[in-house]
C-alpha positions as CSV (number, residue, x, y, z in Angstrom):
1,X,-19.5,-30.0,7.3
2,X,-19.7,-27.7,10.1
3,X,-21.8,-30.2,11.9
4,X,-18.7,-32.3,11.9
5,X,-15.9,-30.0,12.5
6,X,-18.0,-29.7,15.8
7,X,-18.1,-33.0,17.1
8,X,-14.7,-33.6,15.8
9,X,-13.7,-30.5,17.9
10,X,-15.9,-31.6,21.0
11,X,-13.9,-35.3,20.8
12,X,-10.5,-33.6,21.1
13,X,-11.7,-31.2,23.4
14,X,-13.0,-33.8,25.8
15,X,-10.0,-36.1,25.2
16,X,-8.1,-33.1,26.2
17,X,-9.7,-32.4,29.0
18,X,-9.5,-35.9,30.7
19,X,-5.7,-36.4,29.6
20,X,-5.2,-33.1,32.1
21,X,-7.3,-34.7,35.1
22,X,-5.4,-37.6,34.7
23,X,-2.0,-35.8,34.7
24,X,-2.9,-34.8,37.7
25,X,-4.5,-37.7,39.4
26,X,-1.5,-39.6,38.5
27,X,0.7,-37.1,39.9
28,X,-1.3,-36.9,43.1
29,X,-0.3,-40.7,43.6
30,X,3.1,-40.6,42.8
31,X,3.4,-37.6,45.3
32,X,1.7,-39.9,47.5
33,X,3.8,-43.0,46.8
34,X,7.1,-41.0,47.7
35,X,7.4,-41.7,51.2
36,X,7.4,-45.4,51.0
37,X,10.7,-45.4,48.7
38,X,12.0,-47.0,51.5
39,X,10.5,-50.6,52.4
40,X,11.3,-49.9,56.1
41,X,9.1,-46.4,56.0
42,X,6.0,-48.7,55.1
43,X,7.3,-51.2,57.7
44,X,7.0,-48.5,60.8
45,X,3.8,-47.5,59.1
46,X,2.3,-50.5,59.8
47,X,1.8,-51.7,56.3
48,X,1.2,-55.9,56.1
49,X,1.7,-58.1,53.8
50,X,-1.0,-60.4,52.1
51,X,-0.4,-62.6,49.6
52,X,2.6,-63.9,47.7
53,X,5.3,-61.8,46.2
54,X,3.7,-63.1,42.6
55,X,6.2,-62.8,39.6
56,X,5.4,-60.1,37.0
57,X,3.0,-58.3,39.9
58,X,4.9,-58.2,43.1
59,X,3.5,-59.0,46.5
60,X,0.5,-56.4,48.1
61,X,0.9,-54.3,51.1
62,X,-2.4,-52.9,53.4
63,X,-2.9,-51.0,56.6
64,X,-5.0,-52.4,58.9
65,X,-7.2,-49.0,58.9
66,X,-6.4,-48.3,55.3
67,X,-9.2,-46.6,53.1
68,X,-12.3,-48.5,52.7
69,X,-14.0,-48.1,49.3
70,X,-17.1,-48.8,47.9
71,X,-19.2,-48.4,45.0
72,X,-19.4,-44.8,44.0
73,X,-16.9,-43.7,46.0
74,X,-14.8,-41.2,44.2
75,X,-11.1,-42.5,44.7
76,X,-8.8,-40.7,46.6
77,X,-5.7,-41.0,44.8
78,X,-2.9,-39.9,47.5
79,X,-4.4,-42.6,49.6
80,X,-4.0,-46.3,48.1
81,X,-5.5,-49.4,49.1
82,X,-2.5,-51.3,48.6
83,X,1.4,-50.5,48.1
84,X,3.0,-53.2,45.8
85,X,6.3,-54.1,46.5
86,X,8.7,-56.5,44.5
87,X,12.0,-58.2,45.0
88,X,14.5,-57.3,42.7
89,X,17.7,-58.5,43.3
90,X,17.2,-59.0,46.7
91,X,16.0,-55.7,47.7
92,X,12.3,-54.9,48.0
93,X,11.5,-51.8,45.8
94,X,7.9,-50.0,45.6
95,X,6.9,-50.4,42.2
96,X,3.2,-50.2,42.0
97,X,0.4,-48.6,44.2
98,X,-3.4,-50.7,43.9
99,X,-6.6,-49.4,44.6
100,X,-9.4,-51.7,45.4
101,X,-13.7,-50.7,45.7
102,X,-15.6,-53.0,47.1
103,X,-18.5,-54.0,44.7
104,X,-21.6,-56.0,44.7
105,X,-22.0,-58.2,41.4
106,X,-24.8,-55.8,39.9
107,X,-22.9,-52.6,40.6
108,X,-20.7,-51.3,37.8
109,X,-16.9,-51.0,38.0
110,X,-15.8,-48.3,39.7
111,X,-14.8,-45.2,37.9
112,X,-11.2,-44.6,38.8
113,X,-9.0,-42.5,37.0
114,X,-10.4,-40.3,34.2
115,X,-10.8,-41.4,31.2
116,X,-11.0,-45.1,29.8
117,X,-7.5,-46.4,30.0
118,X,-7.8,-47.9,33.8
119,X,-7.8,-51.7,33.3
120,X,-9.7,-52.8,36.1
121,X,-10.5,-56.3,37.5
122,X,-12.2,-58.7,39.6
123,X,-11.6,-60.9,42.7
124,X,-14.9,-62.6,43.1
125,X,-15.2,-63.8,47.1
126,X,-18.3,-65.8,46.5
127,X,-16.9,-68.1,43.5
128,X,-13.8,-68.3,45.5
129,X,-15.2,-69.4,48.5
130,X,-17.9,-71.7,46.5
131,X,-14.6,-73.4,45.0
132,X,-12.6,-73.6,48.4
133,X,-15.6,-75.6,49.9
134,X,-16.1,-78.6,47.3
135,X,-12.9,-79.8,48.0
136,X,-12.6,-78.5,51.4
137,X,-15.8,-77.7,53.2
138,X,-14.5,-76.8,56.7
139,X,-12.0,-74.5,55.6
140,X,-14.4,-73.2,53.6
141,X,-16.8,-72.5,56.1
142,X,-14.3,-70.8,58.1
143,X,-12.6,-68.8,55.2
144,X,-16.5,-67.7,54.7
145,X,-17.2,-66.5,57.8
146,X,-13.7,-64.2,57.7
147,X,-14.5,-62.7,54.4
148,X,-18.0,-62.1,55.6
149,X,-16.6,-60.1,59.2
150,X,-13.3,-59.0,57.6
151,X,-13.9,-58.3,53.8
152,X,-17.5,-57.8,52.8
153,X,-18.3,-56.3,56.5
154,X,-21.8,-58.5,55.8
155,X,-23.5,-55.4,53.7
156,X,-23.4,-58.0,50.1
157,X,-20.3,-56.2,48.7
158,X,-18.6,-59.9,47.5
159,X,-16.7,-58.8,45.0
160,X,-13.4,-56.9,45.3
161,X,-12.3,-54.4,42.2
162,X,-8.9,-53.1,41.9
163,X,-6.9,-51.4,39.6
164,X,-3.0,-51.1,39.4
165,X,-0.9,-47.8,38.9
166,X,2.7,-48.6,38.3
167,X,5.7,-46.6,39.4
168,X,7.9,-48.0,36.8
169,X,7.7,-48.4,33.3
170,X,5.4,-51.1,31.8
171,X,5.5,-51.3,28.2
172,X,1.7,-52.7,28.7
173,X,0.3,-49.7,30.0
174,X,0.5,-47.9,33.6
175,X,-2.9,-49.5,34.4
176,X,-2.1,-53.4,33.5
177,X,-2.2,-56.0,36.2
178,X,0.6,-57.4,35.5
179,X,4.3,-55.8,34.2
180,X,6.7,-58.6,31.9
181,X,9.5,-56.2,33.1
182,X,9.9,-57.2,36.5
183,X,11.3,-60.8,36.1
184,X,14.2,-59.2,33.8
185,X,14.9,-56.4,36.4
186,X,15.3,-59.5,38.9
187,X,17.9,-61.5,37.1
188,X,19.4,-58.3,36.6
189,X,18.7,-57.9,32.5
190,X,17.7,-55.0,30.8
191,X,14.4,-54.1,31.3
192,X,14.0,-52.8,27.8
193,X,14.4,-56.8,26.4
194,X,10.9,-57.1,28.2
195,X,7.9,-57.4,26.1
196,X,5.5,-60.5,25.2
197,X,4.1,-61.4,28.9
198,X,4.4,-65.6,27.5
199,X,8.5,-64.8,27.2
200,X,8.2,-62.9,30.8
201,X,6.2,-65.4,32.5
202,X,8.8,-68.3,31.2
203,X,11.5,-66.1,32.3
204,X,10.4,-65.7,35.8
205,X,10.5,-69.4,36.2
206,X,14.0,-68.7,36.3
207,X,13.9,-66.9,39.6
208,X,14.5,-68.2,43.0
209,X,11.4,-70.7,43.5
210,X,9.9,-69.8,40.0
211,X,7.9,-72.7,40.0
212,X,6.0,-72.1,43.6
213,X,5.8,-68.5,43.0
214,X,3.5,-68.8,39.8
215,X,2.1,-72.4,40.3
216,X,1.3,-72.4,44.4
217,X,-1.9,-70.2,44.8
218,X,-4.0,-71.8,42.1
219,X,-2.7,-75.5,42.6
220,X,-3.9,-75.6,45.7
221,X,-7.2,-74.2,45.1
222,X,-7.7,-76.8,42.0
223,X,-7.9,-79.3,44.8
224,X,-5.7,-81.2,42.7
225,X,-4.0,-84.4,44.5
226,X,-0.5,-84.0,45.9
227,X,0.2,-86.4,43.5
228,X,-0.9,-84.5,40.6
229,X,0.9,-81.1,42.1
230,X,3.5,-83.1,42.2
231,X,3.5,-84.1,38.6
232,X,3.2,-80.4,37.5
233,X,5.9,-79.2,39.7
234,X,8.3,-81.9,38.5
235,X,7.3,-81.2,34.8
236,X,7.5,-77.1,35.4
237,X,11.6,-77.6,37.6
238,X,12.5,-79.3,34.4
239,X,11.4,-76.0,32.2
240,X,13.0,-73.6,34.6
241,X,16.3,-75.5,34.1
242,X,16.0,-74.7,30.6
243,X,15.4,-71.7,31.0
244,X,18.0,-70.6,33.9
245,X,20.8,-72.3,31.4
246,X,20.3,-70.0,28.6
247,X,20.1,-67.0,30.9
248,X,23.5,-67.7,32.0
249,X,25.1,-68.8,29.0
250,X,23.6,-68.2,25.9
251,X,21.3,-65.1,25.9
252,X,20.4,-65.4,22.1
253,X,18.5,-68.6,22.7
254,X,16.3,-66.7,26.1
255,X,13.6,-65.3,24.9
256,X,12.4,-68.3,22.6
257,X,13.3,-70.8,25.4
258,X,11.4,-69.1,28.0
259,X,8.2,-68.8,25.7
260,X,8.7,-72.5,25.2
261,X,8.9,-72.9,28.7
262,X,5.8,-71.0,29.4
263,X,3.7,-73.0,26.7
264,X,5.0,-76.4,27.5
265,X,4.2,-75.7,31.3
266,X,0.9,-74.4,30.6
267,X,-0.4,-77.5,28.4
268,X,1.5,-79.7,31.1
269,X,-1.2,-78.0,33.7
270,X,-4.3,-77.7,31.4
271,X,-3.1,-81.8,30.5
272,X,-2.8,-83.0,34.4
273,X,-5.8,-81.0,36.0
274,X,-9.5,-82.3,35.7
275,X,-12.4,-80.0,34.3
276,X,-13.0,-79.4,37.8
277,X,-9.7,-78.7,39.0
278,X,-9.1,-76.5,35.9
279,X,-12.1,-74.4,36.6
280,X,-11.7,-74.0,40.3
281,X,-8.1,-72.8,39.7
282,X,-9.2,-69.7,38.0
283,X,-12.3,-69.3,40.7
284,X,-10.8,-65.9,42.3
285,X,-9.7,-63.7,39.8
286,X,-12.7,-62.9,36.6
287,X,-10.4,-60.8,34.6
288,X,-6.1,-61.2,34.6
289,X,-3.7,-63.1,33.5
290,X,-2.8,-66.6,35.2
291,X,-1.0,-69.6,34.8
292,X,-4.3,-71.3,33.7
293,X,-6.0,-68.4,31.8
C-alpha cells in the first residue's frame, strides 16, 4: 500500500510540477506576444508574410533574422518563430504565436513546452519537393535548390516541426493546429457556437473566397488538370452558397448545412482527384488537418 501511495504521490507531484513551468512558459509568450497587438507594430518590425491567410489557422508572419531552431534546442518562448495573424472582420488581429525546429527525419520531435499536451507537427521538405517535381520538374528543381540555401541551410535538417500557441480561446486545446473559432469570429457569430472542426471548416466556406482559401494550396500541388480544379471549385461555390444563405437567414439550419457542406466537398475532392493527385495533395504536411486528410 505504501508502495503505491508513493508513486501515486510522485505522479501528482510531477504533474504538479510541469503544470507550473508551463504557467510560466506560457506566460513568458504571451508577455512576448503583447507588442504585436497592433498589426502595424509587426509591420515596422519587419515581420513578412508567407503563406495564405488559411481559414481556421490564419496566415504566418517571420522576420528575416528571426530565431533559427534546431534539434535540441531548448525553445525560447519570448521569441517566436512565427506570429499568426488572422482577418476577422476586416481587421487583422494576432491570434496565435508558432514555433518551428528544424529536424532531420531520425531526430525526435522537439521538446517544447513542458509537459505532454504540445501537439506538434510536420512539414516534410523532401516529400514536398519529391511531389512538386513529378508534375513539374523545373519548378521543382528550383524550389529545391531554395529550400536547400534558404530552409535546410544544406546541413540535412528537411523537415520543419512547429507547434502552435493560441492567444485566444480554442475549445481544442491551446496547442492544436488549427482553431474552428476563427471562421465564426469572421462572420461575426458567437465564438462559443464553435465546436466540431467539419461544421467550422463548412462554415469558413462562407467567407470571402472560401473556396480558394481552403482548396488553392493543395490543388495545385495534386497537379490536378485545370479542368479537374475547375470541376472542384464549381462543385465547392455551389456548397458555400448553401452555406452563406443559412448564415444570413436561417441560423437554426447552419451548423448541419455547413457539416454537409464540408462532407459533400470533401467526397467531391477525394471523387475528382486520381490516387496520385490525392496523395501528392497531402505531400507537405505529415500530421494536421486538411481538406484531403
Amino acid at each position: 500500500m505504501n508502495r503505491i501511495f508513493t508513486a501515486v504521490f510522485c505522479i501528482l507531484f510531477a504533474h504538479a510540477a510541469h503544470s507550473g513551468i508551463l504557467d510560466r512558459q506560457i506566460a513568458e509568450a504571451r508577455q512576448a506576444a503583447q507588442k504585436y497587438a497592433s498589426f502595424s507594430v509587426a509591420q515596422k518590425e519587419g515581420w513578412r508574410p508567407f503563406g495564405a491567410d488559411v481559414p481556421l489557422m490564419g496566415q504566418h508572419f517571420q522576420l528575416r533574422n528571426g530565431p533559427d531552431y534546431v534539434s535540441g534546442d531548448a525553445l525560447d518562448f519570448s521569441k517566436p518563430s512565427n506570429l499568426v495573424f488572422a482577418e476577422i472582420r476586416g481587421r487583422k488581429e494576432l491570434v496565435a504565436l508558432a514555433y518551428v525546429v528544424r529536424k532531420r527525419p531520425d531526430e525526435p520531435l522537439p521538446t517544447g513546452f513542458a509537459g505532454q499536451s504540445d501537439i506538434w507537427h510536420i512539414h516534410d521538405g523532401r516529400r514536398f519537393l519529391a511531389a512538386l517535381s513529378e508534375t513539374r520538374p523545373v519548378i521543382g528543381r528550383l524550389a529545391g535548390r531554395w529550400f536547400q540555401n534558404k530552409v535546410t541551410h544544406n546541413d540535412g535538417r528537411i523537415q520543419l516541426a512547429m507547434v502552435h500557441l493560441w492567444l485566444i480561446p480554442n475549445p481544442k486545446g491551446p496547442f492544436a493546429s488549427h482553431n474552428p473559432r476563427l471562421p465564426y469570429l469572421d462572420l461575426g457569430l458567437p465564438a462559443s457556437w464553435a465546436g466540431d472542426m467539419g461544421t467550422a471548416r463548412g462554415l469558413a466556406l462562407a467567407l470571402p473566397d472560401g473556396c480558394g482559401r481552403m482548396l488553392d494550396a493543395e490543388l495545385n500541388l495534386s497537379g490536378a488538370s485545370r479542368r479537374t480544379v475547375r470541376r472542384i471549385k464549381r462543385a465547392c461555390e455551389g456548397f458555400s452558397k448553401k452555406v452563406r444563405a443559412v448564415v444570413a437567414t436561417d441560423r437554426s439550419q447552419m451548423s448541419a448545412t455547413a457539416r454537409q457542406a464540408w462532407e459533400n466537398l470533401s467526397f467531391t475532392v477525394q471523387a475528382e482527384l486520381t490516387p496520385d493527385e490525392f496523395r501528392r495533395s497531402k505531400a507537405f504536411v505529415e500530421d494536421g488537418p486538411g481538406i484531403c486528410r
